[in-house]
Structure formats: structure tokens, C-alpha cells
VOGU-195613 format. One record per residue (C-alpha): x, y, z. Coordinates in steps of 0.05 Angstrom, whole numbers, plus 5000, padded with zeros to 4 digits. Each point is the difference from the previous one (the first is absolute). Layout:
<rs>
{r {X; Y; Z}};
...
</rs>
This chain:
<rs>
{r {5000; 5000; 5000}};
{r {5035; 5063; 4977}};
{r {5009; 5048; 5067}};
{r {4972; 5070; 5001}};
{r {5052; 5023; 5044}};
{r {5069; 4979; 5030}};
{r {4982; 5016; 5064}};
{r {4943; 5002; 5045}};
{r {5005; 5043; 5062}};
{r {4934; 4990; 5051}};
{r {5011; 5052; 5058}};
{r {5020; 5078; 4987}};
{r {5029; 5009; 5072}};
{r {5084; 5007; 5003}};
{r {5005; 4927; 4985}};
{r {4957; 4998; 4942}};
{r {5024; 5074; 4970}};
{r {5075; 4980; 5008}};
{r {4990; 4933; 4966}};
{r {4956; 5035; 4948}};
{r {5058; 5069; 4994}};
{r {5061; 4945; 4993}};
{r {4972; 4953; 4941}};
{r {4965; 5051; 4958}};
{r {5075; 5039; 5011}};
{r {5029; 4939; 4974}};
{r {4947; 4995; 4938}};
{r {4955; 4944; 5019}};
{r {4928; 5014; 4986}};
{r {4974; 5011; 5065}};
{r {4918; 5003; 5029}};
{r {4990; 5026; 5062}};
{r {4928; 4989; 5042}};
{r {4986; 5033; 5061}};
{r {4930; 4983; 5034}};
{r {4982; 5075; 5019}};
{r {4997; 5057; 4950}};
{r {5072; 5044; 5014}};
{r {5018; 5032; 5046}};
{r {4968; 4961; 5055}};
{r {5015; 5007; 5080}};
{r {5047; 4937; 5025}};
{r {5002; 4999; 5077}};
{r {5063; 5000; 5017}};
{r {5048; 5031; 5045}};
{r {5047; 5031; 4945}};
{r {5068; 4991; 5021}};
{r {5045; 4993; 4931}};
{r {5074; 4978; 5015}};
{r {5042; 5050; 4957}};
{r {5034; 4932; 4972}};
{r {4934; 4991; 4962}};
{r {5032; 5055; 4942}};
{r {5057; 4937; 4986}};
{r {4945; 4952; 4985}};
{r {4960; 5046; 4949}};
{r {5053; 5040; 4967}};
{r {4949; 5030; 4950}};
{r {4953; 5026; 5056}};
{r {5026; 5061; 5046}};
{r {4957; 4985; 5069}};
{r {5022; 5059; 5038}};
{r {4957; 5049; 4946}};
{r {4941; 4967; 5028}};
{r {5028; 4992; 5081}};
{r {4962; 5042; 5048}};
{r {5055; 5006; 5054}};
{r {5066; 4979; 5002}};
{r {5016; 4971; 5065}};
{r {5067; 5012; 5045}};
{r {4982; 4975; 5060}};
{r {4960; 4953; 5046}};
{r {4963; 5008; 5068}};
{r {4985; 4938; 5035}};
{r {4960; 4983; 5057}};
{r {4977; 4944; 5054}};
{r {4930; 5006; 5022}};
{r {4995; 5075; 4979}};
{r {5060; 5006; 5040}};
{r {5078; 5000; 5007}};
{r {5008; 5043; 4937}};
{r {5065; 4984; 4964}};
{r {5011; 5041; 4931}};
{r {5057; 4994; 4951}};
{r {5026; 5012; 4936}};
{r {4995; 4944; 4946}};
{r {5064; 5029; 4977}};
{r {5073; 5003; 5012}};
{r {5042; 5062; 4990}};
{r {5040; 4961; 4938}};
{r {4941; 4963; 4967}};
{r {4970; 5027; 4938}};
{r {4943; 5042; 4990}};
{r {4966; 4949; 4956}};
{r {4994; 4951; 5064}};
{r {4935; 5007; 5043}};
{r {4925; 4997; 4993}};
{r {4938; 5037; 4963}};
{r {4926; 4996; 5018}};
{r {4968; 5004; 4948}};
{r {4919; 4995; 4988}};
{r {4983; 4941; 4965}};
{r {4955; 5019; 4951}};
{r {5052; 5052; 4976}};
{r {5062; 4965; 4992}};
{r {4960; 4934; 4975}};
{r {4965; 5044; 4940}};
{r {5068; 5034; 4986}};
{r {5034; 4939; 4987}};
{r {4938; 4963; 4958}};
{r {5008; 5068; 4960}};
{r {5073; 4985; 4986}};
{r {4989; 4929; 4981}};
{r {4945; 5028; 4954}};
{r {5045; 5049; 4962}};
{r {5060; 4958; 4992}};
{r {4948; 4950; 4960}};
{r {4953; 4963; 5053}};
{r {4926; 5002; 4981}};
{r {4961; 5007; 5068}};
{r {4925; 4966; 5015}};
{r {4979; 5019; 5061}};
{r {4926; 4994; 5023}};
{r {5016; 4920; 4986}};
{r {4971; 4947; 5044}};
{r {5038; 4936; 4994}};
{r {4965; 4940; 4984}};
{r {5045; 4944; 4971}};
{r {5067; 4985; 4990}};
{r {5014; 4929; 4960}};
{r {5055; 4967; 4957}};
{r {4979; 5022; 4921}};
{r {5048; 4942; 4955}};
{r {5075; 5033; 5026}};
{r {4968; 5068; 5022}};
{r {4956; 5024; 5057}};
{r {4924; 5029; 4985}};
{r {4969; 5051; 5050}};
{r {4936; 5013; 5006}};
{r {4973; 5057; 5037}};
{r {4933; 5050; 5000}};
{r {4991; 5068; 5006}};
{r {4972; 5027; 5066}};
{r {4959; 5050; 4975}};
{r {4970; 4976; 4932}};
{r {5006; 4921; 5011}};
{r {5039; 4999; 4931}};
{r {5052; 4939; 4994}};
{r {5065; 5016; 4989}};
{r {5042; 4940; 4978}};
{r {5081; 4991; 4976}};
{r {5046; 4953; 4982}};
{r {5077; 5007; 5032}};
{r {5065; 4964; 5000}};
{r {5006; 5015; 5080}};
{r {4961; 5028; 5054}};
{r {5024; 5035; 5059}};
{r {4950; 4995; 5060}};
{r {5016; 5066; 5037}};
{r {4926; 5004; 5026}};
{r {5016; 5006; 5081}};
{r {4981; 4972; 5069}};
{r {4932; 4963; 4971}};
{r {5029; 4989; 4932}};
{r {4959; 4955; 4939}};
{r {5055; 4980; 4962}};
{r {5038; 4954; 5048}};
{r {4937; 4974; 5015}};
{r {4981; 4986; 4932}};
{r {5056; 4957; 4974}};
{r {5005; 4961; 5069}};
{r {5049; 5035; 5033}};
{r {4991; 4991; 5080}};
{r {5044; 5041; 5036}};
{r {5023; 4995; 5078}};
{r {5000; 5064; 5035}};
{r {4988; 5037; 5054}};
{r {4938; 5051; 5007}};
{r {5015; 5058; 5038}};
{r {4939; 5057; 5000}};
{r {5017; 5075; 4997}};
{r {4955; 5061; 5008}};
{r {5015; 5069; 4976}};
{r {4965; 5074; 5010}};
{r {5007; 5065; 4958}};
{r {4999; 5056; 5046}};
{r {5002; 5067; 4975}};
{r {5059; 5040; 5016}};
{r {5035; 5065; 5011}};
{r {5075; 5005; 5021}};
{r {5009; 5029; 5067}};
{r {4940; 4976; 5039}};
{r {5004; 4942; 5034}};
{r {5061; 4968; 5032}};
{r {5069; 5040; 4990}};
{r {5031; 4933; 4977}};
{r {4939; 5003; 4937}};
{r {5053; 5018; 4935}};
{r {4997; 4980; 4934}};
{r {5072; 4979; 5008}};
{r {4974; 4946; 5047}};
{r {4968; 4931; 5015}};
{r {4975; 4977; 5063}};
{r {5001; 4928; 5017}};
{r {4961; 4970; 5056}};
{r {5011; 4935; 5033}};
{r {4963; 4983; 5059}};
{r {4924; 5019; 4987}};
{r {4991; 4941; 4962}};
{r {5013; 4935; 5013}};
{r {5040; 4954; 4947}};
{r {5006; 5067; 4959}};
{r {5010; 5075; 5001}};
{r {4969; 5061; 4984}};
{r {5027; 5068; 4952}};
{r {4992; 5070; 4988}};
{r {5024; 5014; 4925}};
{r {4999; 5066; 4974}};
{r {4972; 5026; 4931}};
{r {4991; 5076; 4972}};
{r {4942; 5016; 5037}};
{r {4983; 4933; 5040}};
{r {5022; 4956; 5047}};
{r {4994; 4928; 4987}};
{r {4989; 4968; 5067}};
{r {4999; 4928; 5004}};
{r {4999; 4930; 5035}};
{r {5013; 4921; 4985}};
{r {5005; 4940; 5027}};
{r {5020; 4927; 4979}};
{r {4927; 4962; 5000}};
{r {5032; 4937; 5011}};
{r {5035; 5016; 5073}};
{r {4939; 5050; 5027}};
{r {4944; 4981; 5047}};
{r {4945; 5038; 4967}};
{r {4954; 4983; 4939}};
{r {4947; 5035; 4964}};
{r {4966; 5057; 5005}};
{r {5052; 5009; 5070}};
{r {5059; 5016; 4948}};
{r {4976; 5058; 4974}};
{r {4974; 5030; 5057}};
{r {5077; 4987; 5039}};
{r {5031; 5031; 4935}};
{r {4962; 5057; 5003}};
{r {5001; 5018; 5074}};
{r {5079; 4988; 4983}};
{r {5006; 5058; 4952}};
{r {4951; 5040; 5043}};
{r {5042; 4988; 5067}};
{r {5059; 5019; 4947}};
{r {4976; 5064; 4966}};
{r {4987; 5023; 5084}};
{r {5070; 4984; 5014}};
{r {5022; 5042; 4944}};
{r {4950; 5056; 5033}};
{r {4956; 4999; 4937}};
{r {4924; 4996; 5003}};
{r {4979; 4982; 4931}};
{r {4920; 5014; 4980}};
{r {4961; 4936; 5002}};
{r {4965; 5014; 4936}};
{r {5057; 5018; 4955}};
{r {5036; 4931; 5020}};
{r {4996; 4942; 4967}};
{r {5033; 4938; 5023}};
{r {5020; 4946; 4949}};
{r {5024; 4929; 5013}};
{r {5040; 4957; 4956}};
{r {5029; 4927; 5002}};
{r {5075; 4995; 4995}};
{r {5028; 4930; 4977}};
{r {5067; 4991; 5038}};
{r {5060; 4954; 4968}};
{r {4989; 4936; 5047}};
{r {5046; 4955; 4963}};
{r {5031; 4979; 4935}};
{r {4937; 4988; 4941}};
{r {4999; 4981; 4920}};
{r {4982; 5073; 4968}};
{r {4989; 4968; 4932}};
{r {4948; 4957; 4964}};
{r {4975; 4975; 4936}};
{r {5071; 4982; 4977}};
{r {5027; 5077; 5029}};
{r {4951; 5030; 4961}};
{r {4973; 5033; 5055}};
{r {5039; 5037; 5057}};
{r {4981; 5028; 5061}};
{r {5032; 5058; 5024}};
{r {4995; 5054; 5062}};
{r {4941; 4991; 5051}};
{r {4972; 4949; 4948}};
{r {5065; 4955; 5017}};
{r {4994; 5022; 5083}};
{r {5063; 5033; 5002}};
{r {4990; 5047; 5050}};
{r {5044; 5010; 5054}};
{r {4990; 4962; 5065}};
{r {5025; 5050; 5047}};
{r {4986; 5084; 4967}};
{r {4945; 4967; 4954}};
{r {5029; 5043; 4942}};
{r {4986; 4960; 4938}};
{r {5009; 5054; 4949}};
{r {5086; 4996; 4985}};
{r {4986; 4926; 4990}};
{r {4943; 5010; 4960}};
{r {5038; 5036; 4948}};
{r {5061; 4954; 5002}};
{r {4952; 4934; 4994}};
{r {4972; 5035; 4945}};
{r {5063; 5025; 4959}};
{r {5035; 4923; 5019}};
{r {4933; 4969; 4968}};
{r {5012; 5053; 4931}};
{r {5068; 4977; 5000}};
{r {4988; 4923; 5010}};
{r {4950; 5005; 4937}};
{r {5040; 5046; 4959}};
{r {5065; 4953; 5013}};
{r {4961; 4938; 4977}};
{r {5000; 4957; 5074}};
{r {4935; 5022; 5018}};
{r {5001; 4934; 5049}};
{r {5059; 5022; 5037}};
{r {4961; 5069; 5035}};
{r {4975; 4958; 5055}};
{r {5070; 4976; 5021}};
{r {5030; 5067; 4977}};
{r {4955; 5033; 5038}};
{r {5007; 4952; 5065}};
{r {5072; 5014; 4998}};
{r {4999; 5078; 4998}};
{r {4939; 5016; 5041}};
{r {4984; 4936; 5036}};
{r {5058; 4986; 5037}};
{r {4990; 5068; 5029}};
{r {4930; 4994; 5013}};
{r {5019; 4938; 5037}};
{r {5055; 5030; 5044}};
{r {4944; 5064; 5014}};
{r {4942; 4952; 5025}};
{r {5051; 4971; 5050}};
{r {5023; 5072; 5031}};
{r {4924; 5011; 4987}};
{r {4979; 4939; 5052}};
{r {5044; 5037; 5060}};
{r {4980; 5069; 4986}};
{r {4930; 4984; 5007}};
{r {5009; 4952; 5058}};
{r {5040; 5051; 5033}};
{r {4980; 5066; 4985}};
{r {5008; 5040; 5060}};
{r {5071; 4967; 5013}};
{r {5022; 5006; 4920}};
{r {4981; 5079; 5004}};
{r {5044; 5010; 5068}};
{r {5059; 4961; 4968}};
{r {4997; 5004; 4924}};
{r {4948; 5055; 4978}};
{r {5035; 5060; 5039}};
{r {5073; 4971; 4985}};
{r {5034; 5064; 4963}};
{r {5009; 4965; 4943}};
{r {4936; 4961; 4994}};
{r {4967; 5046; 4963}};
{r {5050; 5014; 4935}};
{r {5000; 4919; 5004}};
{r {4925; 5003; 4981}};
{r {5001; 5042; 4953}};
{r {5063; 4956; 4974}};
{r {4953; 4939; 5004}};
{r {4947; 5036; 4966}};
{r {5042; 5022; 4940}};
{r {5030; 4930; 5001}};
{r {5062; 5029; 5004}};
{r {5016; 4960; 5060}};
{r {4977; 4926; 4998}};
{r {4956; 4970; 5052}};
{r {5035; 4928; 5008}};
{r {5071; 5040; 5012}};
{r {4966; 5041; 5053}};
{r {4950; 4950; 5032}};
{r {5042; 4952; 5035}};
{r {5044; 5046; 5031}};
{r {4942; 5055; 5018}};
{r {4960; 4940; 5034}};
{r {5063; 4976; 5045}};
{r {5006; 5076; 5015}};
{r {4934; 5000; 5022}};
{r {4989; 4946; 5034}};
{r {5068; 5006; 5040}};
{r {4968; 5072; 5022}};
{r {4935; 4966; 5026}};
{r {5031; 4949; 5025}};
{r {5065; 5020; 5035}};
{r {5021; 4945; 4970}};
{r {5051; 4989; 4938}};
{r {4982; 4954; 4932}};
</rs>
């Protein structure tokens, strides 16, 4: 069956838009689909590691950042403030961390995969994806008029998030964790509020929430405020989530002396599939490869999925464009996995000991340059983990390991 396209991208969030940006730059004939007519809100808490720019090198995120962020303030139970800088007198300027609003940054990058040659579809609900004699057929519907829209494509890249259709339609069952997160928009003006309130700065909280932690992001004229939680290691169910996520961010905002109106707030949940261990990415003979929250690559410990969203995405490009489209889900275990794998472990003792990690790791002087390292993946969690869990440990403890 002759293919209508090279490439079929299903998702326009960074995953979907880099995968989309990097084969259309490299010539392939390249479909996106995107369920919701662009732009389109994604909750999210926005935080863009700055090593994001290396993955897309077509795509300048910093035109569409909001802040750029210097520093972070962490605290315990609304408490025992410690604030830092992310940087180190030496390091360069291009290391640190944006927030960025979602639908912004997602719909700037769609547009650049759409003028360097990607035809977008958005408004498509997916319906089928199924082997078509060497190719792959989808099938999807408009939301609006209930018109089919069908295509024929050598590969499809499944970069369609948390609750994903693609992996589920070609069979692909993936382990992972579920963690839960919970974010607010809160109109903002800078000065009022809580002197530590910049748009240089992030504020991480710890204790509120157990299994989790709660945030304060800035944008241009909002604050994101936010909580989340791993599902799987949390007492509450139901209806009881929400309501301890948003008394969370309400307890959080009053910490931060702000008193945001009722009626202009609107709180927004979301799931967030966290890497739980190694899985096959790939079906229907590689045909078909999952990428980004579709693949459940978040982190296990900051629950930033976005840096390895891009880089699953760009790996996938480069698997297909290479010809060993069945070697991304090894590839990929070996460049992100391993350190997914060494982050759920420190992951396990921070949230068992959260109070004990924040006196002895969280307010070190250096701990928090090494997160922002982390985050960038300029530092590697399996050559910090071991060695930051004996540290720890032999501070609880009194003990040495």
C-alpha cells in the first residue's frame, strides 16, 4: 500500500513537535495530529531545562520562556526556607531553567515544525492504528464535524501523553508508575505577596504532601502554583485527591502571603506516568514508537518529563532516519533508562525520608546547583546516587556505609 506520508506524528506537545521539527528538517514527509484545535491549555507546571535548545537546534525556546530562572527557594512544611542560586560563578549563562506556559511554547514549536515542511491536523480524534501490508494506517475523526480523516505512513510516532491511544492500540502495555499532580493559575503582580515572589525564582516545597511535593513557578503575569503526588505510595483515593491537592496549593499560596480570588481560579489535575522500569517502546515490526509521557519517561524524583521528552523524540527521528528503527527501545534504555533507574532509587529515600533528606541533602550549599545539574542532565543520576544515598544515610544515621 503506497504511504501518504513518511511519518506520522500523534501528539503536538514537546515530544510530538520535536519529533515532527527534526524529520520534516531532515525531508521526510511528515503529518502531524493533535486532538484539540491549536493552541490549547496543557496543565503543567512549566519548568524547561535550558538543555532543551541542544535537543531542537532548529527551535529557539527562550523567545517563548516567560522567566528565566537563577535561583531556588526551598522549604519544609512552609518552613525552614533555604534559597540558592542554580548557578555557579564559572558556569555559562546558557545553564538553568525557563517556565514557560504550555500552550505557548507547545504552539511555537508545532509552528516551526509546520514551516520547515510538517502539515499539521489538529482537531483529530484518534481512532485506529493497524499494520497496512509494510506500512501503518491511522484512522482518526474530527471532533467537531465527525468527518474521517484516514493516512497511510511508513512510521508512526505515538507522542500522545499520560493516557495515550497509540501504545494502546498496537498492544503495547507499559509498567509505570502513576503519580497525580494538580496545578492553579493565579493572577499576579510583582511586589505583592512574599518578598521571596521573583520572576528569577522557583519555590519548591517538600513536606505538605506526602510521597510528593508542591511548587510555585512563575510566568509574566501568573503564578503557577502547584501540587503532586505518586498515586501508587499515597493513602487517599478518589474524590479525597483533589480535595488534598487543592487545600495544598491553598495552604501554599497563604504561605507565600497571597490571597488569590476564588472565582478567577481554576484548578486543573493531570496524570503523570513515571519511568517505573525498563519497557519495549516499539511495535508492529518498529513501525510504531512511543516517545515522551506516551513511553512514561518522566522523572521519578522532580517529575519533569519535558528534557526527556524531546530527547526520546529526536533519538526515535534519528533511529528511523538511520534505518534501525528496532534498536530505539534499547537505544533509548541505554541513554535515558539507566538514569531513570538510578533516579527512582534516590527517589525511594527521599520520599521515605523527607524531613531527614531536606535537613541533610536539600539545604547542603551545593544541593541546589546539583539539581539543576540533574535537571539539565548535565550531571548523571547513577554517578551521583550511590554516593548522595551513603551521604545521607550516614547523616541520619550517625552511622558510616
Amino acid at each position: 500500500m503506497p504511504a501518504d506520508f513518511d511519518l506520522i506524528v500523534v501528539g503536538a506537545g514537546p515530544a510530538g513537535g520535536t519529533a515532527a521539527l527534526q524529520a520534516a528538517k531532515a525531508g521526510m514527509r511528515v503529518a502531524l495530529i493533535e486532538r484539540h484545535r491549536l493552541p490549547r491549555h496543557k496543565t503543567c507546571g512549566g519548568g524547561v531545562p535550558m538543555a532543551v535548545s541542544a535537543e531542537v537546534p532548529h527551535f529557539d525556546p527562550q523567545t517563548h520562556a516567560d522567566c528565566t530562572i537563577r535561583f531556588m527557594r526551598h522549604t519544609f512544611r512552609f518552613d525552614q526556607p533555604c534559597m540558592a542560586p542554580i548557578q555557579a560563578p564559572n558556569d555559562p549563562p546558557d545553564f538553568g531553567l525557563w517556565c514557560v506556559r504550555r500552550h505557548v511554547f507547545d504552539h511555537a514549536l508545532t509552528a516551526a515544525a509546520v514551516n520547515t515542511g510538517a502539515e499539521l491536523f489538529d482537531g483529530l480524534t484518534l481512532e485506529t492504528v493497524e499494520p497496512a501490508s509494510g506500512a501503518v494506517q491511522v484512522q482518526a475523526r474530527n471532533g467537531l464535524s465527525g468527518a474521517p480523516w484516514r493516512a497511510v505512513a511508513s512510521f508512526v510516532i505515538g507522542a500522545d501523553g499520560a493516557n495515550g491511544v497509540v501504545g494502546r492500540q498496537v498492544g503495547l502495555r507499559l509498567s509505570r508508575t502513576d503519580a497525580i499532580a494538580m496545578e492553579a493559575l493565579v493572577p499576579h503582580r510583582w511586589g505583592v505577596g512574599h518578598p521571596s515572589l521573583r520572576p528569577d525564582t522557583i519555590h519548591l516545597e517538600y513536606g505538605a504532601v506526602r510521597n510528593g511535593y508542591a511548587w510555585v513557578f512563575p510566568n509574566a503575569e501568573q503564578l503557577n502554583i502547584g501540587a503532586g503526588f505518586l498515586r501508587a505510595a499515597h493513602p487517599l483515593r478518589g474524590a479525597a485527591v483533589r480535595e488534598a491537592l487543592i487545600q495544598t496549593i491553598r495552604a501554599y499560596a497563604a504561605a507565600m502571603g497571597l490571597e488569590p480570588d476564588g472565582d478567577r481560579v481554576r484548578f486543573r489535575a493531570h496524570p503523570l506516568p513515571v519511568w517505573s522500569r525498563r519497557n519495549t517502546l516499539d511495535a508492529l515490526n518498529a513501525r510504531v514508537l512511543l516517545v515522551g509521557d506516551a513511553a512514561a519517561l518522566v522523572k521519578p524524583l522532580c517529575g519533569d518529563g519535558i528534557l526527556n521528552a524531546v530527547r526520546s523524540a529526536a533519538l526515535a527521528v534519528q533511529c528511523i532516519l538511520e534505518g534501525q528503527p528496532a534498536a530505539y527501545s534499547s537505544r533509548l534504555h541505554s541513554e535515558i533508562g539507566t538514569e531513570l533507574q538510578a533516579a527512582s532509587r534516590l527517589s525511594a529515600l527521599f520520599y521515605r525520608l523527607p524531613g531527614e533528606c531536606f535537613r541533610y541533602g536539600v539545604t547542603r550549599p551545593t544541593a541546589t546547583r546539583t539539581a539543576a545539574l540533574l535537571l539539565n542532565g548535565r550531571l548523571k543520576y547513577r554517578e551521583i546516587a550511590p554516593r548522595a544515598m551513603r551521604r545521607l544515610m550516614q547523616a541520619i544515621t550517625g552511622r558510616r556505609f
